[in-house]
Backbone as CSV, one residue per row, in Angstrom:
resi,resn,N_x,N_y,N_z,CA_x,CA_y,CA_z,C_x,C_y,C_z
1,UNK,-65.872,-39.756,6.863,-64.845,-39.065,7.642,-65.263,-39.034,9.107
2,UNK,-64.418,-39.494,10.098,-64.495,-39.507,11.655,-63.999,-38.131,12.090
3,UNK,-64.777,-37.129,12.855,-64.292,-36.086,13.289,-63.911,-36.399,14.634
4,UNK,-62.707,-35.665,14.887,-62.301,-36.117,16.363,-62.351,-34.573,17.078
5,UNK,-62.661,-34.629,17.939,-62.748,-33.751,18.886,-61.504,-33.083,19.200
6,UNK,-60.296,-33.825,19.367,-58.881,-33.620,19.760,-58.383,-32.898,18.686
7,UNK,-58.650,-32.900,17.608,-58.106,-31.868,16.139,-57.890,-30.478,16.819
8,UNK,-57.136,-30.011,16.235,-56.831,-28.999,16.275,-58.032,-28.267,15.279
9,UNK,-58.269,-26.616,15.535,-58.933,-25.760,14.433,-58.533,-26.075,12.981
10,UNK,-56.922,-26.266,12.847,-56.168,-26.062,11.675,-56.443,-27.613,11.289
11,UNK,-55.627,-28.417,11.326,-56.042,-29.768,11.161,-57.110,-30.152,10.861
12,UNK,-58.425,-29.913,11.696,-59.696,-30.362,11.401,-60.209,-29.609,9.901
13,UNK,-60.006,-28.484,9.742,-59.976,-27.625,8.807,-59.607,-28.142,7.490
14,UNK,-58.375,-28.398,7.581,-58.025,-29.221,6.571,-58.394,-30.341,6.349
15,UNK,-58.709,-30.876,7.120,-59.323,-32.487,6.563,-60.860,-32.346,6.315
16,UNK,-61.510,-31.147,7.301,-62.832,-30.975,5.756,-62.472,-31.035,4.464
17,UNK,-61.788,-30.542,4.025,-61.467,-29.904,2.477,-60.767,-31.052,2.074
18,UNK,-59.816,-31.909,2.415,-59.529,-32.935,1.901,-60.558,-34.372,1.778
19,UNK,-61.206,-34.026,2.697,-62.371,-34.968,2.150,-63.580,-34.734,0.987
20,UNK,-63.714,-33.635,1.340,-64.550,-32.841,-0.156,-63.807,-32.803,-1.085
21,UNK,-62.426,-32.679,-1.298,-61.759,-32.630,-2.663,-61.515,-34.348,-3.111
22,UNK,-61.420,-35.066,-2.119,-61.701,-36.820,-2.532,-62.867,-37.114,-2.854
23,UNK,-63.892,-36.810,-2.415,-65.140,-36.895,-2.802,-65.614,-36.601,-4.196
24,UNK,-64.866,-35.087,-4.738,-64.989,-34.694,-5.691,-64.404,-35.145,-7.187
25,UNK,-62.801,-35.825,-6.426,-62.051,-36.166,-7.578,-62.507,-37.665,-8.486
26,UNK,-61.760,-37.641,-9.354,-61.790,-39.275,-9.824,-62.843,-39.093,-11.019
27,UNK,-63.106,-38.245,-11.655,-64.200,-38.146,-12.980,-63.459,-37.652,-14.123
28,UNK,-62.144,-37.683,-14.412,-61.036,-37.317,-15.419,-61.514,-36.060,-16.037
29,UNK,-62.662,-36.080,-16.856,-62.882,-34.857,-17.728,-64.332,-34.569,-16.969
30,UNK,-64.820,-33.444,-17.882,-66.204,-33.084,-17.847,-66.677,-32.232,-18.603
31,UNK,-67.821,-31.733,-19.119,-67.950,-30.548,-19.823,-69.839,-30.143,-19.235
32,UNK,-69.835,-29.168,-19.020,-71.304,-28.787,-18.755,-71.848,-27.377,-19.592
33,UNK,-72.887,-27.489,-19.742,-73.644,-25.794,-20.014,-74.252,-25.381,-19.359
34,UNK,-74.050,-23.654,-19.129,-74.503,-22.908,-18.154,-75.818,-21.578,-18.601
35,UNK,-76.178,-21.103,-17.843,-76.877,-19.980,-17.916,-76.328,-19.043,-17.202
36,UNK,-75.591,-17.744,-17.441,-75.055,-16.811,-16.714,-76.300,-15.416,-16.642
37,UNK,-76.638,-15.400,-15.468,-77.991,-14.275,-15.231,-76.973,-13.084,-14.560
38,UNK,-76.835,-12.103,-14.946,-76.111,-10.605,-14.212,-77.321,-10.004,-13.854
39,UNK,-77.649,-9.543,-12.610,-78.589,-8.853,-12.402,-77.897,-7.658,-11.660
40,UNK,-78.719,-6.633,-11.815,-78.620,-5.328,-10.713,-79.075,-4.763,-9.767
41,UNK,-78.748,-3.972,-9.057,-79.543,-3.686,-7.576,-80.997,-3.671,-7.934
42,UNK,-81.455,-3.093,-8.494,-82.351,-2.674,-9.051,-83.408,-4.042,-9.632
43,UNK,-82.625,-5.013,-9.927,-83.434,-5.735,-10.420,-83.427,-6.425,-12.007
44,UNK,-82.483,-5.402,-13.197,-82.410,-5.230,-13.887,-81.663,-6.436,-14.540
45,UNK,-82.314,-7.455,-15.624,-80.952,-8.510,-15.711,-80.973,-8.786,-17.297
46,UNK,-79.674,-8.932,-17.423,-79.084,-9.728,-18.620,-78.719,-11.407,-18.459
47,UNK,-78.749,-11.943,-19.756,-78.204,-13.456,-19.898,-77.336,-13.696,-20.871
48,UNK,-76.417,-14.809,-20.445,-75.245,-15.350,-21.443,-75.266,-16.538,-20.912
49,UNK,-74.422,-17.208,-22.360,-74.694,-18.772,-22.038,-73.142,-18.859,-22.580
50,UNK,-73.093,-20.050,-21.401,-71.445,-20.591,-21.463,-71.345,-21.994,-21.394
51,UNK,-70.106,-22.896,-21.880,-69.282,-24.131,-20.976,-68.638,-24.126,-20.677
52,UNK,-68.410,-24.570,-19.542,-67.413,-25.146,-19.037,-66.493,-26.432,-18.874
53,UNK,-65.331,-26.585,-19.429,-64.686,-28.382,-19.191,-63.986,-27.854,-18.437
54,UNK,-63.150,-28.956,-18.366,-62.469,-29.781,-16.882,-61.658,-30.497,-16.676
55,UNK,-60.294,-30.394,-16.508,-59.700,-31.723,-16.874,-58.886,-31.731,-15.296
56,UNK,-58.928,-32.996,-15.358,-57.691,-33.616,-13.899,-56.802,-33.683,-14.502
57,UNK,-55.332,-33.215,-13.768,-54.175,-33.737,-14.021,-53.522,-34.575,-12.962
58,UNK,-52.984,-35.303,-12.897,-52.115,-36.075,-12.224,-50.900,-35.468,-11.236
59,UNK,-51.143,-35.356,-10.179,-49.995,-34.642,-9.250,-49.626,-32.665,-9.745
60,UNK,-51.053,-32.438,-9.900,-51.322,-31.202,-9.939,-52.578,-30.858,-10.329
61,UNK,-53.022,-29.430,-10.467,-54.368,-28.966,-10.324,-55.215,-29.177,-11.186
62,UNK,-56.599,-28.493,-11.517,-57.116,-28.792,-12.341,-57.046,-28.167,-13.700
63,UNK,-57.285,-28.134,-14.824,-57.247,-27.691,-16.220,-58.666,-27.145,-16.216
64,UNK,-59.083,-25.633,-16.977,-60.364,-25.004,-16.776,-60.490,-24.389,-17.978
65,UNK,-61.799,-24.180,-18.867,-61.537,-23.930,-19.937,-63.243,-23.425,-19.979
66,UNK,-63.587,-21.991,-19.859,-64.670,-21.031,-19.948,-64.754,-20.598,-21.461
67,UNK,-66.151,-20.948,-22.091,-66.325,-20.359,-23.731,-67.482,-19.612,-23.644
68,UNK,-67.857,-18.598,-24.104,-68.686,-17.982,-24.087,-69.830,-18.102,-25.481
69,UNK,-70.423,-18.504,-25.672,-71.656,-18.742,-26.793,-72.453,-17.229,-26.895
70,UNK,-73.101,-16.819,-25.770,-74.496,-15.903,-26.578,-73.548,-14.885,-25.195
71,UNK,-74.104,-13.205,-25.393,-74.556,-12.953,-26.536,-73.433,-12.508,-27.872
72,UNK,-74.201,-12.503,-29.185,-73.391,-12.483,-29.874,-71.962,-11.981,-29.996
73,UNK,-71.991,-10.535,-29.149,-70.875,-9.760,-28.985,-69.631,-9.857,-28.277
74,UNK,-69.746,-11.286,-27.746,-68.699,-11.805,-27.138,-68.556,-13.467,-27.417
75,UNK,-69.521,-14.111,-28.288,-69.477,-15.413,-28.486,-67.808,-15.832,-28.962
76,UNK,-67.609,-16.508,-28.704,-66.092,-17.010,-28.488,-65.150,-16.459,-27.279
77,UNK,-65.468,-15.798,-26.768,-64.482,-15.714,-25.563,-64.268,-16.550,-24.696
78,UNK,-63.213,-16.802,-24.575,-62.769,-18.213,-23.474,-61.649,-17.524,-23.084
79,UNK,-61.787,-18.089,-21.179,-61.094,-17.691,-20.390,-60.322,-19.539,-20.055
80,UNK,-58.843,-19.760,-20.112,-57.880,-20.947,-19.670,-57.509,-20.988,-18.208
81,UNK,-57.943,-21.671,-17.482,-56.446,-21.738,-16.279,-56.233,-22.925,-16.448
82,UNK,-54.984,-23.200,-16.059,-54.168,-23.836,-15.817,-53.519,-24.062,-13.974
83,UNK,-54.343,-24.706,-12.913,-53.909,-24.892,-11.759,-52.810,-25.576,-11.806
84,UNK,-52.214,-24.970,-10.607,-50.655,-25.655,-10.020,-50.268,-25.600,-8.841
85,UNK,-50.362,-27.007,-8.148,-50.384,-27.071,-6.613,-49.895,-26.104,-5.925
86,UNK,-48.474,-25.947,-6.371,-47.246,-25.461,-5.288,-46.649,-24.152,-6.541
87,UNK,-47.385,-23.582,-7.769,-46.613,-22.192,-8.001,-47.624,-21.850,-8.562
88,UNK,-47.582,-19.950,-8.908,-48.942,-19.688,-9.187,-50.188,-20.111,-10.542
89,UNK,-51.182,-19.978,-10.321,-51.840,-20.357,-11.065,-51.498,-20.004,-12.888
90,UNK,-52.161,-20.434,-13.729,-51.480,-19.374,-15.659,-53.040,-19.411,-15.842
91,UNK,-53.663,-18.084,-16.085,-54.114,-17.631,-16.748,-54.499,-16.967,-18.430
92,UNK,-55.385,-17.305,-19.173,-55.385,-16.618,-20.662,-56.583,-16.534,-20.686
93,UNK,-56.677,-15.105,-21.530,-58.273,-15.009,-22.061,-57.852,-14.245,-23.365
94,UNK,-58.916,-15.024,-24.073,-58.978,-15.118,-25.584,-60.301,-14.198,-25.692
95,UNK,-59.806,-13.035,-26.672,-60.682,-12.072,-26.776,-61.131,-11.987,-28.679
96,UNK,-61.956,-12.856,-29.207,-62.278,-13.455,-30.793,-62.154,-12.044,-31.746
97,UNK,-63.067,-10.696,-31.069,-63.313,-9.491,-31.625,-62.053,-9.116,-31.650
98,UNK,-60.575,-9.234,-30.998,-59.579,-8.418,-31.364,-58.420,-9.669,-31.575
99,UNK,-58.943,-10.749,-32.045,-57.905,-11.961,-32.244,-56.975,-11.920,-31.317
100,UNK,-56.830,-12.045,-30.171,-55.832,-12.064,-29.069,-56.118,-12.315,-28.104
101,UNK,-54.938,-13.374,-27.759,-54.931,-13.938,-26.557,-54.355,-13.491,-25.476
102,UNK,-54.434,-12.839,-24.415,-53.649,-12.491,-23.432,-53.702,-12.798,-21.987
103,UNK,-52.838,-12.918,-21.274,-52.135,-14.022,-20.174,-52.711,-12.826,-19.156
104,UNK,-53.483,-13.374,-18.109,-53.373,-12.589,-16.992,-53.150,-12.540,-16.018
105,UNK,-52.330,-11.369,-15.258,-51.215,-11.320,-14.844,-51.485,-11.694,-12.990
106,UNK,-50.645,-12.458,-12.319,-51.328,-12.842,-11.213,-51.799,-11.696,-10.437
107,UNK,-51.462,-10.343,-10.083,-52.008,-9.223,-9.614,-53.658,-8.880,-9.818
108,UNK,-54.149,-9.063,-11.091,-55.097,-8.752,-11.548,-56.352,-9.354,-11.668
109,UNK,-55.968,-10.839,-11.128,-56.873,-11.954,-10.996,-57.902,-11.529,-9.658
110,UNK,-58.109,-10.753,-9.061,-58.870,-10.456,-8.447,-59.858,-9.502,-8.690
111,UNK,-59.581,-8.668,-10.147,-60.656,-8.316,-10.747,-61.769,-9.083,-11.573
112,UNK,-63.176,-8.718,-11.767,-64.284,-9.275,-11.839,-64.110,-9.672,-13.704
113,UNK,-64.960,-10.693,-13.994,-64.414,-11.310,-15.011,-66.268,-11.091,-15.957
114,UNK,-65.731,-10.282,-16.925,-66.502,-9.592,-18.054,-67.870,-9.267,-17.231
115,UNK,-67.755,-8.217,-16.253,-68.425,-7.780,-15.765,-69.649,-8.558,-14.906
116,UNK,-69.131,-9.655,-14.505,-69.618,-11.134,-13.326,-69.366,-10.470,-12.171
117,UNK,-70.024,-10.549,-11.170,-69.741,-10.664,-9.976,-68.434,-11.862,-9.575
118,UNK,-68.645,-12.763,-10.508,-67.238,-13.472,-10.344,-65.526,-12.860,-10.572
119,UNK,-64.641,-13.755,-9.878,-63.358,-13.199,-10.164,-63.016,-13.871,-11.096
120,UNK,-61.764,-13.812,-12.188,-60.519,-14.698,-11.970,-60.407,-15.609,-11.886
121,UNK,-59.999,-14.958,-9.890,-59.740,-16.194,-9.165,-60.576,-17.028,-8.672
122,UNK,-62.097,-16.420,-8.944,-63.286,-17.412,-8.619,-63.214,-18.538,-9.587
123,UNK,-62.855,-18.674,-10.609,-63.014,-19.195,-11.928,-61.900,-20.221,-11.909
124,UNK,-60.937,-20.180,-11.435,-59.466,-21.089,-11.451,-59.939,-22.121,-10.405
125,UNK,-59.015,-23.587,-10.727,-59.471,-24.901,-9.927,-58.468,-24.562,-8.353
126,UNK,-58.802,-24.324,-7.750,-57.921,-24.264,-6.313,-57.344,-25.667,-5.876
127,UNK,-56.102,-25.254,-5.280,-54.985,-26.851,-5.031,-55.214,-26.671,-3.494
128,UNK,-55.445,-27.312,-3.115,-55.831,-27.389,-1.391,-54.219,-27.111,-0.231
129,UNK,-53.098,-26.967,-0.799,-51.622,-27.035,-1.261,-51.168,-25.447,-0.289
130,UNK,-52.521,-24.687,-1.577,-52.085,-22.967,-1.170,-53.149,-22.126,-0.567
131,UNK,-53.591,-23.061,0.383,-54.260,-21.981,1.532,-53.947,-22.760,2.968
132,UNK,-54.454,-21.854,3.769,-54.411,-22.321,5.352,-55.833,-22.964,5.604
133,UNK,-55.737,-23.557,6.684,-57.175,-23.507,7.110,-57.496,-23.506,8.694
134,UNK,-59.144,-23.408,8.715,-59.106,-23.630,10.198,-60.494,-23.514,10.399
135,UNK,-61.033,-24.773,11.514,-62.344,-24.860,11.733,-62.579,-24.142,12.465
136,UNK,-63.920,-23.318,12.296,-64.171,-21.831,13.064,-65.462,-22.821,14.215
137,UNK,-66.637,-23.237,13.751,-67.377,-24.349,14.173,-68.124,-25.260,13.606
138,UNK,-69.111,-25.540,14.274,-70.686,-26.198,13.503,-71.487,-25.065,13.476
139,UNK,-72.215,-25.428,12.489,-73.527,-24.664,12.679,-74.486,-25.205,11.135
140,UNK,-75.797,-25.048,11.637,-76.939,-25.318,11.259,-77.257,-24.081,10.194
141,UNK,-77.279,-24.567,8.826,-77.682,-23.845,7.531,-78.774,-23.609,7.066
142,UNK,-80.233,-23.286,7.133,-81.164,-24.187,7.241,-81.278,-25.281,8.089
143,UNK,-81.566,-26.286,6.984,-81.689,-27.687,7.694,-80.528,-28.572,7.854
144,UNK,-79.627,-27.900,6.923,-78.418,-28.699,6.681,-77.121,-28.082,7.686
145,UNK,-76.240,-29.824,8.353,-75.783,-29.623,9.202,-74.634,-29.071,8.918
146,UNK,-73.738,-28.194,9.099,-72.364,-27.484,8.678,-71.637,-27.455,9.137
147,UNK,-70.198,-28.285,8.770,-69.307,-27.220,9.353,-68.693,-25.799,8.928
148,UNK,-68.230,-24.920,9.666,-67.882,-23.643,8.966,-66.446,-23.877,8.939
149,UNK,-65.907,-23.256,8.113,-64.202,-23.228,7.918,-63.882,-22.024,7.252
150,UNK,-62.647,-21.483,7.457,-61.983,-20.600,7.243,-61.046,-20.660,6.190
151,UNK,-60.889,-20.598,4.874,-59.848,-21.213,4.238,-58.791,-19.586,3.668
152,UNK,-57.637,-19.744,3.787,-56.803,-18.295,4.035,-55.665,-18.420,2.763
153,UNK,-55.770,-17.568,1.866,-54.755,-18.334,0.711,-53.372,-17.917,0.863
154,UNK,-52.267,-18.526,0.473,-50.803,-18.268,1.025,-50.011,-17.692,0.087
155,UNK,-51.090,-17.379,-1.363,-50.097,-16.458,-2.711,-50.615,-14.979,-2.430
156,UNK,-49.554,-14.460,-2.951,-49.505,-12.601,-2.460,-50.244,-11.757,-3.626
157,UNK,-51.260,-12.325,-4.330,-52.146,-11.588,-5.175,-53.243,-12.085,-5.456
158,UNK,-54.130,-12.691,-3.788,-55.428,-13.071,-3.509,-56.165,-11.413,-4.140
159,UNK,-57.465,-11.542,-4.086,-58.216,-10.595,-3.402,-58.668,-10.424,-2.387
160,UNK,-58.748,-11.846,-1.585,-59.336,-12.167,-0.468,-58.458,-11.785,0.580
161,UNK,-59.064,-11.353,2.099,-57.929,-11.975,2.841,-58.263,-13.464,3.512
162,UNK,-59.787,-13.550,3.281,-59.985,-15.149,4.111,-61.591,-15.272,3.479
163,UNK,-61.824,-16.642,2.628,-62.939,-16.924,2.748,-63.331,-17.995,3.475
164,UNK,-64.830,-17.719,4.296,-64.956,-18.958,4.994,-66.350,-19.457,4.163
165,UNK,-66.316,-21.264,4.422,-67.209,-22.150,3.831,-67.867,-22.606,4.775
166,UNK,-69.887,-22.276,4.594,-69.980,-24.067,5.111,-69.938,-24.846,4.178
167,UNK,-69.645,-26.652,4.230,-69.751,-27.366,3.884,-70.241,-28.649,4.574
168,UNK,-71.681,-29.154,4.129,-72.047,-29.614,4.999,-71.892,-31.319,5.199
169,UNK,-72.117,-32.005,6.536,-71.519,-32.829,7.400,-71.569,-34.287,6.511
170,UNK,-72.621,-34.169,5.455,-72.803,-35.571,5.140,-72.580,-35.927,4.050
171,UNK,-72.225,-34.797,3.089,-72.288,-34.883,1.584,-70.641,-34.379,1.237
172,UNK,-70.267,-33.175,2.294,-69.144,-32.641,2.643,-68.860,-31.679,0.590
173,UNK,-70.313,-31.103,0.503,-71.073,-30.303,-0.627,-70.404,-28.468,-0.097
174,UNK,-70.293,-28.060,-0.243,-70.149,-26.404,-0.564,-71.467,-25.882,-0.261
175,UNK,-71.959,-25.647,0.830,-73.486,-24.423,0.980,-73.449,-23.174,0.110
176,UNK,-72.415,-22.521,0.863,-71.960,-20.753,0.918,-70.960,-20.622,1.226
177,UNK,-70.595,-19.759,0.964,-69.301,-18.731,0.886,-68.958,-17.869,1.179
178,UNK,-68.624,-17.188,1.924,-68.349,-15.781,2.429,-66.911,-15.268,2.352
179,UNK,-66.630,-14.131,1.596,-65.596,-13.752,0.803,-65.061,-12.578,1.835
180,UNK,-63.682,-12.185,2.021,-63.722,-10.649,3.063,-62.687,-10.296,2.070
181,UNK,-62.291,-8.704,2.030,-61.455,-7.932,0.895,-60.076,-7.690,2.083
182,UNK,-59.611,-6.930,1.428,-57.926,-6.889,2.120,-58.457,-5.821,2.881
183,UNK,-59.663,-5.302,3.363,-59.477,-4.697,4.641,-60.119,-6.002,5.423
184,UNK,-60.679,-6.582,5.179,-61.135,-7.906,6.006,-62.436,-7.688,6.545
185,UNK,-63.204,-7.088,5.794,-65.074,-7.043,5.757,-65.180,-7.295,4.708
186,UNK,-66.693,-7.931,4.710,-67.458,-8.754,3.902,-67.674,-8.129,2.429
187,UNK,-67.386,-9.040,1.287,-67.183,-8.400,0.015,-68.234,-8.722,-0.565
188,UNK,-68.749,-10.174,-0.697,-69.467,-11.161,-1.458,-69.599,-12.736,-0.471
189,UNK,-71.051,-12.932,-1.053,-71.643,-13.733,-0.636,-71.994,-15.118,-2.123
190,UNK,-71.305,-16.085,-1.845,-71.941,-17.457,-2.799,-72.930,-18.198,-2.465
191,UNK,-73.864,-18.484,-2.647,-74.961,-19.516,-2.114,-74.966,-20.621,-3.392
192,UNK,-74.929,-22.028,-2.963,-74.780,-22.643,-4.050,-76.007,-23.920,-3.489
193,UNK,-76.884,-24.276,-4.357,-77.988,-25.112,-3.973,-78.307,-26.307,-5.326
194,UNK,-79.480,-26.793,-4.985,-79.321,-27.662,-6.240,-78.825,-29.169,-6.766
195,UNK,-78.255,-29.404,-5.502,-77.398,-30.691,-5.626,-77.632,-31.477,-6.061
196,UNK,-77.197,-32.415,-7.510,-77.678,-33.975,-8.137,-76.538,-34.562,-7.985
197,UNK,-76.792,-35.923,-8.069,-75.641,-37.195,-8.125,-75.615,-37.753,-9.365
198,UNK,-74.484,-37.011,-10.017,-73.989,-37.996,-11.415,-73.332,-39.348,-11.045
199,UNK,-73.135,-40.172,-12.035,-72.624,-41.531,-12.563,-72.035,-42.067,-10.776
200,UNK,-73.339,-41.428,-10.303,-73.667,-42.564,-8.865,-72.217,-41.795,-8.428
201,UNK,-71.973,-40.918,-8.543,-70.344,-40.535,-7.913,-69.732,-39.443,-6.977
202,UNK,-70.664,-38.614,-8.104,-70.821,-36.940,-7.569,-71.510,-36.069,-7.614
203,UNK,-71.236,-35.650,-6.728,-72.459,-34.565,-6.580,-72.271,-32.924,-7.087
204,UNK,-72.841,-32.450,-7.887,-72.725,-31.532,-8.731,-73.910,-30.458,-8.037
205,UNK,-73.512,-29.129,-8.184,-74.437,-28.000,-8.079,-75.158,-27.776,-8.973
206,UNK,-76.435,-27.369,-9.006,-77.152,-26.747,-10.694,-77.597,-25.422,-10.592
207,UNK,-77.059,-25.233,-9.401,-77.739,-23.301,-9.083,-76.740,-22.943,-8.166
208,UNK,-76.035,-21.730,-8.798,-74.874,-21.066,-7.756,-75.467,-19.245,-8.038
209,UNK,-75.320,-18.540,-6.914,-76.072,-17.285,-6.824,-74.910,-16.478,-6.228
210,UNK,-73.946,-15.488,-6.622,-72.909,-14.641,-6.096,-73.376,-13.498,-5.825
211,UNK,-73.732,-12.903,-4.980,-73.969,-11.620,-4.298,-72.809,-10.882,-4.042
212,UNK,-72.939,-9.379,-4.730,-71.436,-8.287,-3.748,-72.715,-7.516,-2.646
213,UNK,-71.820,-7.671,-1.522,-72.915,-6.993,-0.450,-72.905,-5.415,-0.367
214,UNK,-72.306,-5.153,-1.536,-71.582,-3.954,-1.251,-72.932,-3.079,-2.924
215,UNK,-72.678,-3.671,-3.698,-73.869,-2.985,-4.556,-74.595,-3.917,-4.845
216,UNK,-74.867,-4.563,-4.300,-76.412,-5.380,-4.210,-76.409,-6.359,-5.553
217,UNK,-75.482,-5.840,-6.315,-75.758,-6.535,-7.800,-75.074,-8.145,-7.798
218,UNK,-75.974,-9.344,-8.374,-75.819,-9.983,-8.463,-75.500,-11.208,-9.613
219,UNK,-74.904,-12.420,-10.016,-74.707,-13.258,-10.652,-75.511,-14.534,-10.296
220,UNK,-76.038,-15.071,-10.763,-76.549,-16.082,-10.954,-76.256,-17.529,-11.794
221,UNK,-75.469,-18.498,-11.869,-74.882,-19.612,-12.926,-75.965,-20.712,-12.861
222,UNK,-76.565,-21.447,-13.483,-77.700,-22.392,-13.389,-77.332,-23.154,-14.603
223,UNK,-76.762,-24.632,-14.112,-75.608,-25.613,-14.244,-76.833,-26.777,-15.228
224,UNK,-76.275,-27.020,-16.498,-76.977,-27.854,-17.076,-76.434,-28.945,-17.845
225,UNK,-76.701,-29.948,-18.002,-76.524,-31.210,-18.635,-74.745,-31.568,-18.592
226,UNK,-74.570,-31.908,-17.205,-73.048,-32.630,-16.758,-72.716,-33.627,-17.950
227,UNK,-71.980,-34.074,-18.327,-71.141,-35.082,-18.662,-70.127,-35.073,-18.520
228,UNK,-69.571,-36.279,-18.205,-67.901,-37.142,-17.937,-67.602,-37.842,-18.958
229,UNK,-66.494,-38.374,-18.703,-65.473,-39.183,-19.683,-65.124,-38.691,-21.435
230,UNK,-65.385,-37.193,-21.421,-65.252,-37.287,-22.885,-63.995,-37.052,-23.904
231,UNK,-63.030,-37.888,-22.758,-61.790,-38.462,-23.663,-61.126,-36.402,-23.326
232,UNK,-61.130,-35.557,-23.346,-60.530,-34.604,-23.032,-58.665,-34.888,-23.280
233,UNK,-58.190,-33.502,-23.900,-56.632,-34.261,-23.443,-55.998,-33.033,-23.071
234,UNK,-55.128,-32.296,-22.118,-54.105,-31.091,-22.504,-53.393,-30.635,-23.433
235,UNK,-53.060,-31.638,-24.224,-52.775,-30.836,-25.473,-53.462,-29.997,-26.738
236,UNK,-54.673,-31.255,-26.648,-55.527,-30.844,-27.348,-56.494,-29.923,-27.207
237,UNK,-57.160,-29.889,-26.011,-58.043,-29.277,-25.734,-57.948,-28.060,-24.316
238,UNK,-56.994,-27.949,-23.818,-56.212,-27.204,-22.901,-55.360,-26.597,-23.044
239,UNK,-54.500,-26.375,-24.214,-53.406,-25.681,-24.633,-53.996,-24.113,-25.126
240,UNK,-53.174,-23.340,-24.700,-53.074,-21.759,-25.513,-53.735,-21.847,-26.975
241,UNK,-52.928,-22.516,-27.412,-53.497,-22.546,-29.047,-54.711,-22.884,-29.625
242,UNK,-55.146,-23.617,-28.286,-56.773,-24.202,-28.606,-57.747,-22.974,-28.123
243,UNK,-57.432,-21.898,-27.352,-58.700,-20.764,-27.545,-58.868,-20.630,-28.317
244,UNK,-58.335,-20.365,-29.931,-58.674,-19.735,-31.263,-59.939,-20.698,-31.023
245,UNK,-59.798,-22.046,-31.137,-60.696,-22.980,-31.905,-62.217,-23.255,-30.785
246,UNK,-61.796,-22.629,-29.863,-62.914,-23.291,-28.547,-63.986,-22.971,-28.929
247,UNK,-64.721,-22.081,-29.696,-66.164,-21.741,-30.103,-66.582,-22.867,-30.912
């Protein structure tokens, strides 16, 4: 990507993110396993283990499909989205202990998801479609060169009012994150590190760290054994009806 000087904030903004989302696309499916660490101010931590798949769709967002394995007391829970460029996102979470599936409601997606420092809406594939943007500057991350951006979402049941990214200059990778709440101070902090190159293509995170700055308590995800191509389909493996079976 050629940065031009003459861009506008907004423009340039956007064509970070459209180059990171080209960069990113083109791997049809995926499925990975995770380590979910909850820790507390204090220090105090629990673990759960999850996967995650993945599916591309064609002239719309991505397909997302969260299962929960350990610990026992929630093994089978899977959380669905369903992205959609241009209307709001569909949500379901499948709860195994009370056999039910229930849709959640776009208002509510900004609450924290089974007690994660994550949202929701952290969890859903974002369409580059429904936010604003705008390059705030450069700046130096460490060692790594950044640009910062502002990305501002345009549906009326964010939590956010603006998160800004670096993403840096050469890999055009996700650093950090900085999240602000609807009074517009700082909520949460993402640091995401770790970077490998699968099937020579992409570049994947293996350590993402979510901080609330607000009670210190933190999430931790530590990303294990990527694979692509595994034939994935929406009907089959993305549909409502398939939470029963996702464990």
């Amino acid at each position: 990507m050629t940065v031009d000087a003459a861009d506008s904030p907004a423009s340039l903004g956007r064509a970070v993110f459209e180059e990171a989302d080209r960069r990113a696309s083109d791997y049809r499916d995926l499925e990975v396993s995770l380590r979910m660490i909850l820790r507390t101010a204090n220090g105090r931590a629990t673990e759960r283990a999850l996967r995650i798949r993945q599916l591309e769709v064609p002239d719309d967002a991505d397909k997302v499909l969260v299962v929960f394995d350990t610990p026992a007391n929630i093994r089978g829970t899977a959380l669905l989205s369903h992205g959609h460029r241009f209307s709001p996102d569909d949500q379901w979470l499948f709860l195994p202990a009370l056999k039910r599936t229930k849709k959640i409601a776009s208002r509510n997606k900004s609450g924290p998801f089974l007690g994660s420092e994550f949202s929701f809406e952290d969890l859903s594939a974002p369409a580059l479609e429904k936010y604003a943007y705008r390059h705030l500057r450069d700046e130096t991350l460490g060692e790594v060169e950044c640009f910062v951006v502002e990305r501002v979402s345009t549906e009326d049941f964010s939590g956010y009012t603006r998160e800004v990214f670096w993403i840096d200059k050469r890999e055009f990778r996700t650093q950090r994150v900085e999240y602000y709440d609807r009074r517009d101070t700082p909520l949460k902090r993402l640091e995401v590190s770790d970077y490998a190159l699968y099937e020579e293509a992409f570049w994947k995170p293996r350590r993402m760290v979510m901080t609330n700055l607000r009670s210190h308590k933190s999430t931790e995800l530590i990303w294990q054994d990527y694979t692509f191509g595994l034939g994935f389909t929406a009907e089959r493996d993305f549909s409502v009806s398939s939470l029963r079976r996702a464990r």
